[in-house]
LUMVEXTI-452494 format. One record per residue (C-alpha): residue in three letters; x negated, y negated, z. Coordinates in steps of 0.02 Angstrom, whole numbers, padded with zeros to 5 digits, always signed. Layout:
N
alaXYZ
...
This chain:
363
unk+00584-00714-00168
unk+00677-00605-00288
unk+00707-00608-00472
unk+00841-00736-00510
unk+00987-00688-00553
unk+00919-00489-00546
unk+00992-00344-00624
unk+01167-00322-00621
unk+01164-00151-00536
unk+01056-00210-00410
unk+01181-00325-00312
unk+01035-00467-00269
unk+01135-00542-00144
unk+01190-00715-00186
unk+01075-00837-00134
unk+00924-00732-00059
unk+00844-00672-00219
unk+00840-00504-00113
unk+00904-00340-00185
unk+00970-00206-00047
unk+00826-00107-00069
unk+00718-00277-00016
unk+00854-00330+00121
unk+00836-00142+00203
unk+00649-00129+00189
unk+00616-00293+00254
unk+00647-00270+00439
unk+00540-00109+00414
unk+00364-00190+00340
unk+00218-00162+00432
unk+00046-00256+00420
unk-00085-00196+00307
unk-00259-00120+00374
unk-00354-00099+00219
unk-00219-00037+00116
unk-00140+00011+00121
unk+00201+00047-01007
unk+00173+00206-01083
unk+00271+00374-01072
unk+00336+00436-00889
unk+00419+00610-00841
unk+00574+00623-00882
unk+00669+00652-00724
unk+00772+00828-00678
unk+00903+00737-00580
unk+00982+00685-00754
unk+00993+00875-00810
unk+01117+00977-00761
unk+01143+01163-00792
unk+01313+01216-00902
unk+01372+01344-00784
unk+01352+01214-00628
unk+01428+01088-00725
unk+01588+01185-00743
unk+01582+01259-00578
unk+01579+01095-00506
unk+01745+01051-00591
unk+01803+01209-00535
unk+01778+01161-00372
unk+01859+00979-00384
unk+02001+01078-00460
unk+02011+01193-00325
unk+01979+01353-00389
unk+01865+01491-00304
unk+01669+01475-00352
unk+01541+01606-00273
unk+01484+01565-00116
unk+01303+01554-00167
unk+01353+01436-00318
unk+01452+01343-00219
unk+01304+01317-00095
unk+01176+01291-00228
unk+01311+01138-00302
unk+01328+01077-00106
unk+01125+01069-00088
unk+01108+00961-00249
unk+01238+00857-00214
unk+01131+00804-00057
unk+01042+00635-00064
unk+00855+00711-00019
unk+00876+00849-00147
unk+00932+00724-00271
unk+00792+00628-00251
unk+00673+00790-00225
unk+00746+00812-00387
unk+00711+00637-00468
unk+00528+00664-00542
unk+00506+00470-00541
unk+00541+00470-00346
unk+00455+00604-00302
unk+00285+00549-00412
unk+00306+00361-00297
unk+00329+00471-00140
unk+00206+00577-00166
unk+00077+00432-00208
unk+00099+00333-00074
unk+00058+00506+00072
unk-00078+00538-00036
unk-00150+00358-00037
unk-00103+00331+00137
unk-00196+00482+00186
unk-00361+00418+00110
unk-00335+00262+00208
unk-00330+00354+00368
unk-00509+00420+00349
unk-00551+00279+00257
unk-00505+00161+00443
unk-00598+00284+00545
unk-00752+00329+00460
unk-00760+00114+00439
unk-00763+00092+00615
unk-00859+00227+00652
unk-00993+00168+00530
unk-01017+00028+00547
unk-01030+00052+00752
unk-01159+00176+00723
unk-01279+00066+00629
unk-01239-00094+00712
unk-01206-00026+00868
unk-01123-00210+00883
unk-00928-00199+00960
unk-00908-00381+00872
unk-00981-00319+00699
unk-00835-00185+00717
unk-00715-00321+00763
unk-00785-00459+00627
unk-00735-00291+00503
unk-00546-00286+00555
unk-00527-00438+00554
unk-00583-00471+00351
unk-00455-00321+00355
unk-00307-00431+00426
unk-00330-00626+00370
unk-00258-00560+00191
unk-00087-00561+00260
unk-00078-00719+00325
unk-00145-00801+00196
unk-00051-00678+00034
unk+00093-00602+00105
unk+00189-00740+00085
unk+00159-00791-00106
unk+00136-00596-00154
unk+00313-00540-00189
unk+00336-00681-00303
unk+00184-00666-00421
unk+00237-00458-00432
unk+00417-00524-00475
unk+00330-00613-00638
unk+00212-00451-00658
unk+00240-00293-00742
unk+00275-00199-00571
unk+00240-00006-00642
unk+00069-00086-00704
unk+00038-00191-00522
unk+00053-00034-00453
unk-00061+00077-00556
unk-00200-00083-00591
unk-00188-00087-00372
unk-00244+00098-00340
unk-00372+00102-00471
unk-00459-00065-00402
unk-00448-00011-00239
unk-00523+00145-00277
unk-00673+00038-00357
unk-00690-00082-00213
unk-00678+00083-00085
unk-00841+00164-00154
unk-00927+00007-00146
unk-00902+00010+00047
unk-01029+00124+00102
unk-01174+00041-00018
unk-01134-00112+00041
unk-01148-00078+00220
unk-01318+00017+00208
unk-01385-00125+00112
unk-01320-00259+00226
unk-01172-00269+00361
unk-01122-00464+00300
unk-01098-00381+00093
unk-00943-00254+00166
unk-00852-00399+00247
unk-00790-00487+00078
unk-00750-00316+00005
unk-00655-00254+00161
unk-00566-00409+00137
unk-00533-00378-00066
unk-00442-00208-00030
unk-00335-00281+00056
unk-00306-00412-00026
unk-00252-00301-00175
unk-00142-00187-00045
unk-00039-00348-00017
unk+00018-00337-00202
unk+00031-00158-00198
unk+00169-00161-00052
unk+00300-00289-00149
unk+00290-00213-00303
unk+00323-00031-00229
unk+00463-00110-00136
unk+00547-00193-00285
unk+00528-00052-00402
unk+00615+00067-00306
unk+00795+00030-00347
unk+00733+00050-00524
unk+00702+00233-00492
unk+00845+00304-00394
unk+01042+00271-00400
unk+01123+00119-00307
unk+01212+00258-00187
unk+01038+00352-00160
unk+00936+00177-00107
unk+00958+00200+00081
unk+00891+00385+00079
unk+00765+00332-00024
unk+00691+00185+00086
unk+00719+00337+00232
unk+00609+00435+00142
unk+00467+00310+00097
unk+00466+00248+00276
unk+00451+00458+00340
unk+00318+00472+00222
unk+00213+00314+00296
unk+00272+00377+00485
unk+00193+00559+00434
unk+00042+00467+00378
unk+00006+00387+00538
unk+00090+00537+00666
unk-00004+00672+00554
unk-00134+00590+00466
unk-00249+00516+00599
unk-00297+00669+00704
unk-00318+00760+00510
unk-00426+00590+00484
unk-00542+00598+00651
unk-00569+00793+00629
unk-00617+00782+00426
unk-00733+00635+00475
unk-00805+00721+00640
unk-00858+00863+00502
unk-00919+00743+00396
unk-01069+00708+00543
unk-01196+00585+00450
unk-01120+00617+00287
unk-00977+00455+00349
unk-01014+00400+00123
unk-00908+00561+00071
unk-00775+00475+00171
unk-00756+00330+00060
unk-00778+00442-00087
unk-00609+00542-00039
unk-00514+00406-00005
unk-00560+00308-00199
unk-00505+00500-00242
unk-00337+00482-00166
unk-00317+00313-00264
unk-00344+00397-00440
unk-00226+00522-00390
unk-00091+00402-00319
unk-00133+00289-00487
unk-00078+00467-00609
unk+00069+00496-00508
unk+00134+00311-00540
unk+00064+00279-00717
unk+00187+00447-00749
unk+00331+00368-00709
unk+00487+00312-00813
unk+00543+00131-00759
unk+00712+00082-00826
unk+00711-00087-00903
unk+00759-00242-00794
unk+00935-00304-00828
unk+00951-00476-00801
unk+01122-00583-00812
unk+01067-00767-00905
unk+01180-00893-00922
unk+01198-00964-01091
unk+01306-01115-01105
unk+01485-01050-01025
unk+01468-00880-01094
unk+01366-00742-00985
unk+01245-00606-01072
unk+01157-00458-01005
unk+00991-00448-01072
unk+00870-00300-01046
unk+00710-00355-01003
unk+00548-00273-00939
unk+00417-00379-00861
unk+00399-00557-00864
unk+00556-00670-00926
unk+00558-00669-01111
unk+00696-00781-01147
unk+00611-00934-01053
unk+00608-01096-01155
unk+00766-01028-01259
unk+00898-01147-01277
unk+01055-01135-01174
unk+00979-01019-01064
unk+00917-01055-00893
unk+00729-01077-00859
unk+00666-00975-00722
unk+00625-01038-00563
unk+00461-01091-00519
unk+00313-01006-00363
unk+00372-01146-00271
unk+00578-01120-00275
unk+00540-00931-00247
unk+00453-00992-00086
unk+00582-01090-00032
unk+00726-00974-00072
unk+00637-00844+00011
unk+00606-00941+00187
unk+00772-01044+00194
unk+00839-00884+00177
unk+00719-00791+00334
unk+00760-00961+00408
unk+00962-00909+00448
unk+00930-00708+00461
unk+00895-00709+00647
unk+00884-00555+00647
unk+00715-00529+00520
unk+00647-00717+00585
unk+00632-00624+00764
unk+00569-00476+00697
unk+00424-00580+00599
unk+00377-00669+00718
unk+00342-00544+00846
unk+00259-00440+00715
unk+00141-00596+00703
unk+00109-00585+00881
unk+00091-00413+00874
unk-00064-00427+00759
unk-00158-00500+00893
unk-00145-00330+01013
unk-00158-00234+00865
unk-00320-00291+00842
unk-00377-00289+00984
unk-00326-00116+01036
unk-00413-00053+00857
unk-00572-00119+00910
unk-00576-00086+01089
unk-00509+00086+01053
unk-00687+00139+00946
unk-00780+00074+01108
unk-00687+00158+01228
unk-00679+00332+01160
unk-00876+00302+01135
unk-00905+00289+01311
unk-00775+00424+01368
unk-00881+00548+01260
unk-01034+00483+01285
unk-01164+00422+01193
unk-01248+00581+01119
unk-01133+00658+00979
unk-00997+00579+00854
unk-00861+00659+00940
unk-00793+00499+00988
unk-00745+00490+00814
unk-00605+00629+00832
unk-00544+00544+01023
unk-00529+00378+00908
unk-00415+00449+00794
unk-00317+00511+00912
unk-00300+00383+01030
């Protein structure tokens, strides 16, 4: 469920409690595996050069410009360079490759070690599993705690406890299998929270008429982390031989680095439209509701409304009830392709070696 009554430039649809940016990222979600205040950077988008700024009008008044001006005005009026250009953006984008990256070697050097000192397929699968409950029982009740929350801070607070929990990993599963289990299940855990808040905070950062390329972009740069990353993921942890702790170590790396990039970003201030008695007010709020309690002006809605809202209104979109419940099914052969997949490549390649490690990641 969305915030009520969200900002004006937003366009929550009426209702849902679902701004576009939500509505269009919703169908594309996937299911987690582990995880997946202050000054910000001031973005470039919002500066604009003297001389381009009066060739542009130039152009919209139809005199002659110089080809390569005129090409250099064409390029940034496109909606990737604009955002290329947006230094918020681009700090979220680059975050989340870099995060998702350490996940990917984070996934394979977890199956791979704890196969190779339990040498017990259903240890493997007991591991994935603690990986995957999280999102039945969180994903639903996640996006509307992070609606309450301070989403810049959800999102920096997620990375660095995740990069905590991470190095914890390898300890715990030298010192005993059943101690990884309960973290495993932790990072994910926080990952849930991570996901809604990124989502939501989005159409803070770029331009109503920029949101669709933007949730293009996000969804290339989690494609490129699973097309790209993987193979990079089974060769760096093939190298690694029986050195699988420097794996976890990278990936708690890759958090710090996503938590910098997103602690350096400028949020714009929630606008909210409250109703106060028969007059209407925009107030500019950051964070959690302020104005609660005030009189004349409405109260907001409780965990328990949001979770209504938000499934009466999955309840009539056919479309996104079909497409969540196969993706529910879908966990099922997800998981069981994960697990069989470590056991298969091991006997392809045979016993002797960890170059089943690089045939996981690839297959």
């Amino acid at each position: 469920a969305g915030e009520r009554g969200a900002a004006a430039g937003l366009g929550v649809r009426p209702g849902t409690g679902l701004t576009p940016g939500l509505q269009e990222a919703a169908a594309l979600e996937r299911p987690l595996v582990m995880g997946a205040g202050g000054m910000g950077m001031s973005s470039p988008a919002q500066v604009t050069l003297v001389s381009e700024g009066a060739a542009a009008a130039a152009v919209q008044a139809g005199i002659a410009v110089p080809r390569r001006l005129a090409l250099r005005l064409s390029l940034r009026r496109h909606p990737y360079v604009r955002l290329a250009l947006n230094g918020s953006f681009s700090a979220l984008w680059a975050g989340q490759v870099i995060s998702l990256f350490g996940d990917r070697v984070n996934q394979i050097a977890l199956g791979a070690f704890v196969y190779e000192l339990t040498d017990s397929p259903f240890a493997v699968a007991l591991t994935f599993f603690m990986a995957t409950i999280p999102n039945l029982l969180f994903s639903p009740i996640a996006g509307a705690f992070v609606d309450r929350w301070d989403q810049k801070q959800v999102l920096v607070v997620s990375d660095i406890l995740r990069a905590a929990l991470v190095l914890l990993v390898p300890v715990a599963v030298l010192t005993n299998i059943w101690l990884a289990y309960p973290l495993v299940f932790l990072i994910t855990t926080v990952s849930i929270f991570f996901r809604p808040a990124r989502v939501a905070i989005l159409p803070r950062l770029v331009p109503k008429t920029d949101l669709l390329s933007a949730n293009a972009a996000m969804w290339v740069g989690e494609t490129l982390a699973d097309v790209v990353n993987y193979p990079i993921a089974g060769l760096f942890v093939v190298f690694l031989a029986g050195s699988l702790p420097i794996a976890f170590w990278f990936d708690a790396a890759t958090y710090l680095v996503s938590a910098a990039l997103l602690a350096a970003i400028a949020v714009p201030p929630m606008v909210r439209r409250l109703r106060g008695g028969t007059n209407e007010a925009d107030e500019a709020i950051d964070g959690v509701d302020g104005a609660e309690g005030e009189a004349g002006i409405d109260s907001p809605p409780t965990i328990v409304a949001d979770l209504k809202a938000g499934w009466a209104f999955l309840r009539h979109e056919t479309v996104l009830l079909a497409n969540t419940l196969q993706g529910t099914a879908g966990q099922f052969a997800i998981g069981i392709v994960t697990v069989a997949s470590i056991i298969l490549a091991k006997q392809i390649t045979g016993s002797d070696g960890n170059e089943y490690r690089a045939t996981y990641a690839f297959m």
